[in-house]
PAVEX-112140 format. One record per residue (C-alpha): residue in one letter; residue number from 1; x, y, z. Coordinates in nm, 2 decimals, padded with zeros to 4 digits. Layout:
REM PAVEX-112140
r  k  u  v  w
a  NUM  X  Y  Z
...
END
This chain:
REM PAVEX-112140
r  k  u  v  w
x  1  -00.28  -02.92  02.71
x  2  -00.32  -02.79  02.38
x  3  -00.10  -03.08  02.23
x  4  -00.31  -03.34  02.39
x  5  -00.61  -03.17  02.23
x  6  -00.44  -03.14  01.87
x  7  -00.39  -03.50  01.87
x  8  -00.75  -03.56  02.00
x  9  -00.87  -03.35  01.69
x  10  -00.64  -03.51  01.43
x  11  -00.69  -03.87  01.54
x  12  -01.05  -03.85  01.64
x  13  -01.18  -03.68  01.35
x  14  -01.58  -03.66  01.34
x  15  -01.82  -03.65  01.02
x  16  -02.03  -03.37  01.03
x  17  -02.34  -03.64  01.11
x  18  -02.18  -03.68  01.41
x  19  -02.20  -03.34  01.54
x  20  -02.41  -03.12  01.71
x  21  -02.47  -02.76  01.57
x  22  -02.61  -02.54  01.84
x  23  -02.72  -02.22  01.66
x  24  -02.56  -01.89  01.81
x  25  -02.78  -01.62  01.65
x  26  -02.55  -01.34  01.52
x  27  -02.30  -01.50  01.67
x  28  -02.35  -01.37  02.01
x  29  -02.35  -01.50  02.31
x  30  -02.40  -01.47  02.71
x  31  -02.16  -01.62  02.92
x  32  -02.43  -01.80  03.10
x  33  -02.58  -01.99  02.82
x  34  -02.21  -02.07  02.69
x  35  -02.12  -02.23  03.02
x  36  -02.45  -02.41  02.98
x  37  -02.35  -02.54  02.63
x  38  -02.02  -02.65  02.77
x  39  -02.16  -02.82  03.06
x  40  -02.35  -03.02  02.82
x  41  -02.06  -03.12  02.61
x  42  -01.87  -03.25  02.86
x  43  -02.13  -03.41  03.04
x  44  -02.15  -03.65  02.68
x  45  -01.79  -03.76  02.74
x  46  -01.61  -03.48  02.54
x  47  -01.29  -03.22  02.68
x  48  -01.34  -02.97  02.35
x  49  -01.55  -02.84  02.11
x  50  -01.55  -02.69  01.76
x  51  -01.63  -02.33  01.63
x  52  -01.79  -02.34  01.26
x  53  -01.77  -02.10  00.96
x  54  -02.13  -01.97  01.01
x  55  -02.09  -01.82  01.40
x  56  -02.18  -02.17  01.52
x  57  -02.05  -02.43  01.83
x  58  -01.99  -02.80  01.71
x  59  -01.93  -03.07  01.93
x  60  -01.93  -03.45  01.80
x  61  -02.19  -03.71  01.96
x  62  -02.03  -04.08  01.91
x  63  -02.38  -04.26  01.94
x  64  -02.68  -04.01  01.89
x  65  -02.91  -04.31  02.00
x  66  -02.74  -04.38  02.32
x  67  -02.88  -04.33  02.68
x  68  -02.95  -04.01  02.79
x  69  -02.78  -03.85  02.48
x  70  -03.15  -03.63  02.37
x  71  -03.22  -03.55  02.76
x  72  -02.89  -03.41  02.77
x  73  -02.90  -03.28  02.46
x  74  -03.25  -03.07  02.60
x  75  -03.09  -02.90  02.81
x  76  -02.92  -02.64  02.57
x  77  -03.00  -02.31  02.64
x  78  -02.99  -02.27  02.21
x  79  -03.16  -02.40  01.98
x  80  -03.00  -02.67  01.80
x  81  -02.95  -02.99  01.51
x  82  -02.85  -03.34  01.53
x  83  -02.76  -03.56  01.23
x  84  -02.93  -03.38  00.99
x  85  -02.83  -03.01  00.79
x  86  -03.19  -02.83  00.80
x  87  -03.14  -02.48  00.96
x  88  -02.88  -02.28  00.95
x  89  -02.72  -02.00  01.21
x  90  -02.75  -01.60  01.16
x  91  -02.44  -01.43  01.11
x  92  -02.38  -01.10  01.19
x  93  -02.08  -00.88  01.19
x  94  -02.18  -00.78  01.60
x  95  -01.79  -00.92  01.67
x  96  -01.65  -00.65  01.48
x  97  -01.80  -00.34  01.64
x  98  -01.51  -00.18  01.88
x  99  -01.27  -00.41  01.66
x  100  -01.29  -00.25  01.32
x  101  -01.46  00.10  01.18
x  102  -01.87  00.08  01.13
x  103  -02.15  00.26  01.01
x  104  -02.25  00.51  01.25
x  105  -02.56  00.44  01.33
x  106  -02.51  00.05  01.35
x  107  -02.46  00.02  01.71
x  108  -02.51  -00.23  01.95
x  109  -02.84  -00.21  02.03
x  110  -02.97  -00.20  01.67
x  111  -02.85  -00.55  01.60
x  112  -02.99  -00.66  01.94
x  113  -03.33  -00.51  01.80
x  114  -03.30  -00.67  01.49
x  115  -03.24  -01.02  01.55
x  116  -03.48  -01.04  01.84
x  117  -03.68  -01.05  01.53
x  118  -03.57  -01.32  01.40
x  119  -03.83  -01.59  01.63
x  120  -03.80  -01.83  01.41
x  121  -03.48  -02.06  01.31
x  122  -03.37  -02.01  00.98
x  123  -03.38  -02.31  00.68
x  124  -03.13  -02.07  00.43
x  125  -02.80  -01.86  00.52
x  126  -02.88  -01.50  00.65
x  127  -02.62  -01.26  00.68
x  128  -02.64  -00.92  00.88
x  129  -02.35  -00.71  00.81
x  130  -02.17  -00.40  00.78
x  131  -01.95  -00.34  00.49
x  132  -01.72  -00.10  00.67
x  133  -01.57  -00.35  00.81
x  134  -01.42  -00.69  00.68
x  135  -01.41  -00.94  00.93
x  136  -01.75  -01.08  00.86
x  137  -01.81  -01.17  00.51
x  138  -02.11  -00.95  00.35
x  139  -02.21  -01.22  00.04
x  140  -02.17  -01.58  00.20
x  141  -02.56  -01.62  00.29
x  142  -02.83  -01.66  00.05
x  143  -03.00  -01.39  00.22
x  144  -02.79  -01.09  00.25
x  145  -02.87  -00.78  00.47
x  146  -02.60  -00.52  00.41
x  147  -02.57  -00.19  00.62
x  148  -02.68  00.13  00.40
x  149  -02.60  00.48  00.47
x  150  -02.93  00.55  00.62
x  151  -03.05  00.47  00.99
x  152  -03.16  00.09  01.06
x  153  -03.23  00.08  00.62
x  154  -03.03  -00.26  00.46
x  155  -02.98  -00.34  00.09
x  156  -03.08  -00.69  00.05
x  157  -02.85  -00.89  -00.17
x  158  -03.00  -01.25  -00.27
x  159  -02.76  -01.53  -00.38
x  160  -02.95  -01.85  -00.40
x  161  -02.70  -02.07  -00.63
x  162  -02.38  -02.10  -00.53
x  163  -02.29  -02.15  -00.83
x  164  -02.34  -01.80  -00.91
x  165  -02.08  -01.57  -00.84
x  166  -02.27  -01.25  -00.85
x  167  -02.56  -01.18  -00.61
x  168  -02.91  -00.96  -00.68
x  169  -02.97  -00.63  -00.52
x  170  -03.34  -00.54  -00.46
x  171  -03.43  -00.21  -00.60
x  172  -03.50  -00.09  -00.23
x  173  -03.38  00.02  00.10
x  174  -03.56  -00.21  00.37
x  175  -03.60  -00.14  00.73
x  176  -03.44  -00.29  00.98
x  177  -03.75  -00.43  01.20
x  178  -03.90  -00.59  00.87
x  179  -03.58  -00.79  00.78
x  180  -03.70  -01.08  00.94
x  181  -04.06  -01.04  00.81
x  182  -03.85  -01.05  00.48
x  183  -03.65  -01.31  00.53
x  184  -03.92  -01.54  00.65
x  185  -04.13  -01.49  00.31
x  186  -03.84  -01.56  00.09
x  187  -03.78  -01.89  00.30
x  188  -04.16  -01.97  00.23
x  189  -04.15  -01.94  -00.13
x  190  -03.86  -02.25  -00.12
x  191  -03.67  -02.12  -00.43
x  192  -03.42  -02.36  -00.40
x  193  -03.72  -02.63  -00.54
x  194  -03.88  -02.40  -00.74
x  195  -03.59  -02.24  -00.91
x  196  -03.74  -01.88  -00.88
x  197  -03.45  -01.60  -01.00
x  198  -03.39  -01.37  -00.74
x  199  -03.63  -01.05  -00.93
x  200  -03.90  -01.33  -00.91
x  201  -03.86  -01.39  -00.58
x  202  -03.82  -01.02  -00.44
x  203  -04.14  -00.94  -00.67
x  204  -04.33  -01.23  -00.49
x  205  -04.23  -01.14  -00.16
x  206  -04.33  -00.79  -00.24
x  207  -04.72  -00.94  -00.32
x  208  -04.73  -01.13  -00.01
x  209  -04.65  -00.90  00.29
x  210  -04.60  -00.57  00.35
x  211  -04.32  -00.36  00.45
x  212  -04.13  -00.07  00.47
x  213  -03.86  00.09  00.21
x  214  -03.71  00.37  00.07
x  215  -03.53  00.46  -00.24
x  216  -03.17  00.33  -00.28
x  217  -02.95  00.67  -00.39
x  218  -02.61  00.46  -00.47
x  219  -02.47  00.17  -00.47
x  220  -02.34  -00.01  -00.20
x  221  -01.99  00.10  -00.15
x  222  -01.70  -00.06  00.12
x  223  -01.36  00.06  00.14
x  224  -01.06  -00.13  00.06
x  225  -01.05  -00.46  00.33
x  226  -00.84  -00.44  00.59
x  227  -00.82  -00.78  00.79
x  228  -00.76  -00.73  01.14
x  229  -00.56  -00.90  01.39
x  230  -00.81  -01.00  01.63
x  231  -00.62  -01.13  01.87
x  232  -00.47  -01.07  02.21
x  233  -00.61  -00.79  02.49
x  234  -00.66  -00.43  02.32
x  235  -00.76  -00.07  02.43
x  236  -01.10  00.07  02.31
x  237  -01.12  00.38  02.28
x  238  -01.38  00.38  02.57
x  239  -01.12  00.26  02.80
x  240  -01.22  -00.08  02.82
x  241  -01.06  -00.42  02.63
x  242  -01.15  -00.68  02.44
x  243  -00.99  -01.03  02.41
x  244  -00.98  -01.20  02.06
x  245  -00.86  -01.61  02.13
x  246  -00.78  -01.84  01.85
x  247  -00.65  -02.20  01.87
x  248  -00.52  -02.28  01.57
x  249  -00.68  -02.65  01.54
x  250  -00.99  -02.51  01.63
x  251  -01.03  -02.74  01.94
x  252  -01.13  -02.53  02.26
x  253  -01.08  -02.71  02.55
x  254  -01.42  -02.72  02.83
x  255  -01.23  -02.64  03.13
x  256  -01.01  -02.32  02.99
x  257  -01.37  -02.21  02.84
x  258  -01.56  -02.26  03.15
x  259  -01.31  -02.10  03.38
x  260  -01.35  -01.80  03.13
x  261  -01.73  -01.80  03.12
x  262  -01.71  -01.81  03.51
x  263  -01.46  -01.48  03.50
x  264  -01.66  -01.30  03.25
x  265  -01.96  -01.35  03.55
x  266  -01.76  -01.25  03.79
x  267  -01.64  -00.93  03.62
x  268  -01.96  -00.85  03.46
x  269  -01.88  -00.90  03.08
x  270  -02.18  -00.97  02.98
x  271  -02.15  -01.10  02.57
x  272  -01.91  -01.34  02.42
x  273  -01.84  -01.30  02.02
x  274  -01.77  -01.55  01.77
x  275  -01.61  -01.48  01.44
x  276  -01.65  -01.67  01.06
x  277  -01.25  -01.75  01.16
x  278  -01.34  -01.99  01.40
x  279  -01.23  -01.77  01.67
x  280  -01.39  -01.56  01.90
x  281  -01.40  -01.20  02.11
x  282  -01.48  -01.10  02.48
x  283  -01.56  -00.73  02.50
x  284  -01.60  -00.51  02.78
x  285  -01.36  -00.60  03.02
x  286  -01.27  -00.35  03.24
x  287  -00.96  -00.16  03.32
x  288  -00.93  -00.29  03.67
x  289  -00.98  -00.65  03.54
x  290  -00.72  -00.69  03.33
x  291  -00.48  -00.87  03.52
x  292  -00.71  -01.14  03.66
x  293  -00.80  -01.22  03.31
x  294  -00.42  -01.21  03.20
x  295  -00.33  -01.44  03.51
x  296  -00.65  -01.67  03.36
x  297  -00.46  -01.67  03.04
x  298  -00.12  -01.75  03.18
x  299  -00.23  -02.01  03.43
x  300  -00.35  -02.20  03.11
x  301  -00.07  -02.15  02.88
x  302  -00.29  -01.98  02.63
x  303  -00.10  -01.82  02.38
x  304  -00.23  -01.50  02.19
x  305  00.03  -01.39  02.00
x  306  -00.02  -01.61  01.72
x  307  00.13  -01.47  01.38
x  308  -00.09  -01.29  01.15
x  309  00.01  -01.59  00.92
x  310  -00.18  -01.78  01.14
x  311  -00.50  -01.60  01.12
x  312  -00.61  -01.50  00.83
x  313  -00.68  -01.86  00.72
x  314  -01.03  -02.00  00.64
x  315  -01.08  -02.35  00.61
x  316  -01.36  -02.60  00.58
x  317  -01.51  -02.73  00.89
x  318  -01.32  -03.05  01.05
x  319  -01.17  -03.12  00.73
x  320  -00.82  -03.25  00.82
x  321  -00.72  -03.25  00.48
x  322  -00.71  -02.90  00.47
x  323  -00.56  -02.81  00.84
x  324  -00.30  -03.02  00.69
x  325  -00.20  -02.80  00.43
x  326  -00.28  -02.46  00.60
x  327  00.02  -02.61  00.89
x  328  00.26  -02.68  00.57
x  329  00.17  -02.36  00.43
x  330  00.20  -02.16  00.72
x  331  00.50  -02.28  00.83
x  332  00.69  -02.24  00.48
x  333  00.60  -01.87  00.43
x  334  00.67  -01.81  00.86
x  335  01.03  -01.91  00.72
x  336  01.06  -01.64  00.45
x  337  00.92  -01.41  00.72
x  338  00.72  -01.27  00.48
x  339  00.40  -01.01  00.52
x  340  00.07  -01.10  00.43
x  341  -00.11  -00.88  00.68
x  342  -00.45  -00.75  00.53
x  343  -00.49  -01.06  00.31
x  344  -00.69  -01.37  00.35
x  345  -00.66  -01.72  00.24
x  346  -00.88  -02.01  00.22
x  347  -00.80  -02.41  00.12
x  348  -01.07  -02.50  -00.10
x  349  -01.09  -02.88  -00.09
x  350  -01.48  -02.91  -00.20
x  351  -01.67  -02.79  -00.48
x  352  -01.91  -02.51  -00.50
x  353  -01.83  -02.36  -00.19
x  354  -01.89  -01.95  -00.17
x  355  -01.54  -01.79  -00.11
x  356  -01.45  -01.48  00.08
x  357  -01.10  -01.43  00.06
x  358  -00.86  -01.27  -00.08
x  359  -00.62  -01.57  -00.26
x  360  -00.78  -01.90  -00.25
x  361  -00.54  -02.22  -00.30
x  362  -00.81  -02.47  -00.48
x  363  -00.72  -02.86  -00.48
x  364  -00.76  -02.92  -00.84
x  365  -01.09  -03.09  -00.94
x  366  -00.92  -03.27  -01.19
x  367  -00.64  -03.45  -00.94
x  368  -00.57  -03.83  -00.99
x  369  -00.45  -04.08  -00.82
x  370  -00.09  -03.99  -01.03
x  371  -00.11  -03.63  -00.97
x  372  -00.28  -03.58  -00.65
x  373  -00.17  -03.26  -00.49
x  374  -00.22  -03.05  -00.86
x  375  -00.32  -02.71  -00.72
x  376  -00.49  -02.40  -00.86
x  377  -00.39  -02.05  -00.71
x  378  -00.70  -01.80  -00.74
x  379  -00.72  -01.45  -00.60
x  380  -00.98  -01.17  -00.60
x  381  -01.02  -00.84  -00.81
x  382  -00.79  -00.60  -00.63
x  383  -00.74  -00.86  -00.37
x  384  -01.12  -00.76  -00.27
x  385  -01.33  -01.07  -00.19
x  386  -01.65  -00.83  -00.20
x  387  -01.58  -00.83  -00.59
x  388  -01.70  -01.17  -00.61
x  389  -01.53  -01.21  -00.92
x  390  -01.17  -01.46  -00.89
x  391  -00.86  -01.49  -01.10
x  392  -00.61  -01.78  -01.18
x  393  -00.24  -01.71  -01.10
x  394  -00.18  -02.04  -01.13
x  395  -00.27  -02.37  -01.21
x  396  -00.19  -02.76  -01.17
x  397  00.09  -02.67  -00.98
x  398  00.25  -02.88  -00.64
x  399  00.24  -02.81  -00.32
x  400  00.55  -02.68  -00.26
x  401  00.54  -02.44  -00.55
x  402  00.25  -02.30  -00.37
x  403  00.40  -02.09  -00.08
x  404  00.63  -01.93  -00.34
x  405  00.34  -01.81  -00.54
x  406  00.21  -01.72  -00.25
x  407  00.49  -01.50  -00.16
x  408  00.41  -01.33  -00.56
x  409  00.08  -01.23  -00.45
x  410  00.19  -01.07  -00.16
x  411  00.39  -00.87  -00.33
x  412  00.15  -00.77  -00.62
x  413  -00.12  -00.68  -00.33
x  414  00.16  -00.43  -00.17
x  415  00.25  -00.28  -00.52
x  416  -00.11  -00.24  -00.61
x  417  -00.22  -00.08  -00.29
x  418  -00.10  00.27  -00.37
x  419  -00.08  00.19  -00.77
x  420  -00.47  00.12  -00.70
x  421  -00.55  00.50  -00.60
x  422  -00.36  00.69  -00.80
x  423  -00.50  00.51  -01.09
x  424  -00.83  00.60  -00.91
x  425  -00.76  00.96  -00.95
x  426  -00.61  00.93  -01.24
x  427  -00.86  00.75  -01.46
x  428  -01.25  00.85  -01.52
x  429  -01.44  00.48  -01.36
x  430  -01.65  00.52  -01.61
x  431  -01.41  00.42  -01.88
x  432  -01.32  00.10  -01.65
x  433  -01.68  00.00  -01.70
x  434  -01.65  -00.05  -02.05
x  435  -01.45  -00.39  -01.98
x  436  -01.66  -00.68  -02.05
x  437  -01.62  -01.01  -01.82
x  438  -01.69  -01.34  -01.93
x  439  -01.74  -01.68  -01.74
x  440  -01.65  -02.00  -01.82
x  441  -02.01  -02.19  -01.78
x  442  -01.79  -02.53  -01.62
x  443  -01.59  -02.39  -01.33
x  444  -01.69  -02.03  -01.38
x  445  -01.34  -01.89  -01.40
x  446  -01.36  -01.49  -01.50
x  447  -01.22  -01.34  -01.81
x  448  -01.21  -00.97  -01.74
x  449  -01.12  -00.76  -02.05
x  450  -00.93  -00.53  -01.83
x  451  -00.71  -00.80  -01.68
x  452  -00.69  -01.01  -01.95
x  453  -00.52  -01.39  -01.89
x  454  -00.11  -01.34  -01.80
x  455  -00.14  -01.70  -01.73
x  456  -00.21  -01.77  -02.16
x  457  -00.01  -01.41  -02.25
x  458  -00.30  -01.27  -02.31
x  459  -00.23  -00.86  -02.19
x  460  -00.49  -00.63  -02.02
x  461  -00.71  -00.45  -02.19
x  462  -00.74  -00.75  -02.49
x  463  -01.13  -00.75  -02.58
x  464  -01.22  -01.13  -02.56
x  465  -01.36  -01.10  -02.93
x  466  -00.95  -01.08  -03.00
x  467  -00.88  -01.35  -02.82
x  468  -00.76  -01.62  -03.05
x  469  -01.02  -01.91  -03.06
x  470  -00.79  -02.14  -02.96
x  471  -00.75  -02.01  -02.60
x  472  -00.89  -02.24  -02.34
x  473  -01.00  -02.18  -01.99
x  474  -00.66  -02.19  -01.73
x  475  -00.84  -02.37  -01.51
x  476  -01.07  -02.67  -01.65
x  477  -00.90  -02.61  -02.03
x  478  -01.26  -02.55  -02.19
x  479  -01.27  -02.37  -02.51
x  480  -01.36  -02.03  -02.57
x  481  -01.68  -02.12  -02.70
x  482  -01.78  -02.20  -02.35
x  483  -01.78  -01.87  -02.23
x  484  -02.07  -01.62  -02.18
x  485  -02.08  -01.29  -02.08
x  486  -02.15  -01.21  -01.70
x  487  -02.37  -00.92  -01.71
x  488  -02.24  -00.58  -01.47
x  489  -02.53  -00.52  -01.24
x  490  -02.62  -00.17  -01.19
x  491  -02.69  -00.25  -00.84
x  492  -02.39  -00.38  -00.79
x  493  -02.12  -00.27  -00.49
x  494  -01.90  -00.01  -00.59
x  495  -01.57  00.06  -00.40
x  496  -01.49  00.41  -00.24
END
């Protein structure tokens, strides 16, 4: 089965104005509607379906004008897009409670509450997270609601250029039952058109409608990410289990998933969870169930015990160039059996796309037709993807250098792991703040003053006014004179 459908997905490979994007809110989802999203699918013609970046279900339409294809297409319990990239899907880090730590007072119900307020379908990227844990990225919207330590009160981060590497924190706490209220106003204002910087926008919103705040006390702060492995059946502690599935082509075949939707009816689990990873999680299966669903799973030759290797990897949506090179990466560091467990990886094969992982292999935008597999090799301040800030390890380099690099990184994650908190204790943070960063204004590559650039020998600590003035960006080869200085928000998340 799941051979038939890999060849499906690599031969048959849709555009994404052949697909339809049915918007799961938060990312959460009732087995009813799901079997009702399947049944739709399939009665188009199609065996699987996709799961995108943003919590969403894809499936491809071969001829959006045919007969019957908007009747059908009607009778999705969600709402939904065709041909067109207007609205966007709500993510929320729901899938991660009973999976990973959370804020205390972020349970269930509260983001239930919340995004029941949401009656309207989004035009820009909101996020709903909590930052204690790290399976759902916190920065990837535009509009980003982050968990504070205070009950049902968010930080609102606003990133509306992807360009930009560093989001805006308001200068208040806002509740919970006004997010949407906020949301919605920013929306209105259309920034994108109007080119409104994110104070502008907050101070607007603020004159328009009303709502409640309070006084932020510090700065956001997450502790170090830990990916999880989210597969396979585990223990809560409640005694129940949750099931985390992942097919590594990301094509989910309709009659496995509607078997499953029919179990998780006939055992009363009554939410389905999808995940950024293009995965997703049953919860709340029960003790005495656990052997129907494992006989479910072994009848169809589903196999969750894929390596972490295999898991941790974000790629673009249906982009078969990329799948390609996740499969040869994958399988080169599987032969070192090497660990890369609490690190994440994305194949960046497009411009200007937001990342949130920790090492990022980046097809070189300056590839040719002589040198066309010339990849960069990125990876986050202290491996931390919340940093938002990304440095080279490497650059124009093949394809099969990069899973030995790879291997590096590894390594220089695990060393800096507990070389990261003693030099916590050891040094006074404030003294770290005195490094300046500076960004390159064409790719926006990061000089940080405290890092320096061991790709050009230039050591840690090296202020970038010593920096010779012939250096040149590792990544695009602009001069120094290119660079600006990225200004350190006060506002900005701090790590514990």
């Amino acid at each position: 089965m799941m051979v038939q459908t890999e060849n499906i997905y690599l031969t048959g490979m849709t555009t994404s104005e052949q697909l339809v994007r049915v918007f799961v809110k938060g990312g959460i989802l009732s087995p009813g509607d799901f079997r009702k999203i399947l049944e739709v699918a399939q009665h188009l013609g199609f065996d699987y379906f996709h799961l995108g970046s943003r919590q969403d279900i894809l499936f491809p339409v071969p001829d959006p004008e045919a007969e019957g294809v908007i009747d059908a297409l009607r009778d999705l319990p969600l709402e939904y897009e065709l041909n067109q990239k207007v609205n966007q899907n709500i993510v929320s880090s729901y899938v991660s409670l009973d999976v990973m730590p959370s804020t205390k007072w972020l349970a269930s119900h509260i983001y239930h509450y919340v995004l029941d307020t949401f009656d309207y379908q989004p035009q820009e990227k909101i996020n709903l997270v909590d930052p204690m844990q790290s399976m759902v990225p916190l920065f990837t919207g535009n509009i980003n609601f982050i968990a504070s330590q205070f009950d049902n009160y968010w930080y609102l981060y606003i990133r509306y250029s992807e360009l930009d590497p560093l989001p805006w924190c308001a200068p208040d706490l806002i509740y919970g039952f006004d997010l949407a209220k906020v949301a919605r106003a920013i929306e209105q204002l259309n920034p994108r058109s109007r080119t409104l910087t994110a104070p502008e926008i907050y101070r607007r919103v603020q004159e328009q409608v009303t709502f409640n705040t309070r006084e932020i006390q510090a700065p956001l702060t997450f502790p170090e990410p830990t990916f999880p492995y989210y597969e396979g059946m585990n223990r809560t502690q409640e005694g129940k289990y949750w099931l985390g599935l992942y097919w590594r082509n990301n094509c989910f075949y309709v009659d496995f998933m509607r078997a499953l939707c029919d179990l998780c009816l006939e055992t009363n689990v009554g939410k389905l969870s999808l995940t950024p990873w293009k995965s997703f999680i049953v919860k709340g299966i029960a003790e005495k169930d656990r052997v129907i669903w494992e006989k479910l799973l072994g009848k169809n030759g589903i196999n969750v015990r894929h390596s972490s290797l295999e898991l941790n990897w974000h790629l673009p949506v249906l982009n078969q160039e990329a799948l390609e090179l996740k499969k040869y990466f994958v399988r080169m560091l599987d032969q070192q059996d090497i660990s890369t467990y609490g690190l994440t990886f994305t194949v960046k094969t497009q411009a200007h796309k937001i990342l949130f992982t920790s090492v990022v292999i980046e097809k070189n935008p300056k590839a040719t037709p002589d040198d066309p597999d010339a990849f960069n090799v990125l990876y986050a301040r202290d491996f931390n993807p919340n940093t938002f800030e990304y440095f080279t390890y490497a650059r124009r380099v093949s394809k099969e250098i990069v899973p030995s690099l790879l291997i590096e990184l590894s390594k220089q994650y695990y060393d800096q792991l507990d070389a990261h908190k003693k030099g916590a204790e050891k040094a006074p943070t404030a003294q770290k703040s005195l490094n300046k960063r500076f960004r390159c204004r064409h790719c926006l590559n990061i000089y940080d003053e405290a890092y320096g650039d061991a790709l050009n020998h230039i050591a840690p600590e090296t202020p970038f006014a010593d920096v010779p003035d012939t250096y040149q960006c590792p990544v695009c080869g602009s001069p120094k004179a290119d660079y600006e200085e990225v200004p350190v928000s006060q506002a900005s998340p701090a790590k514990e």
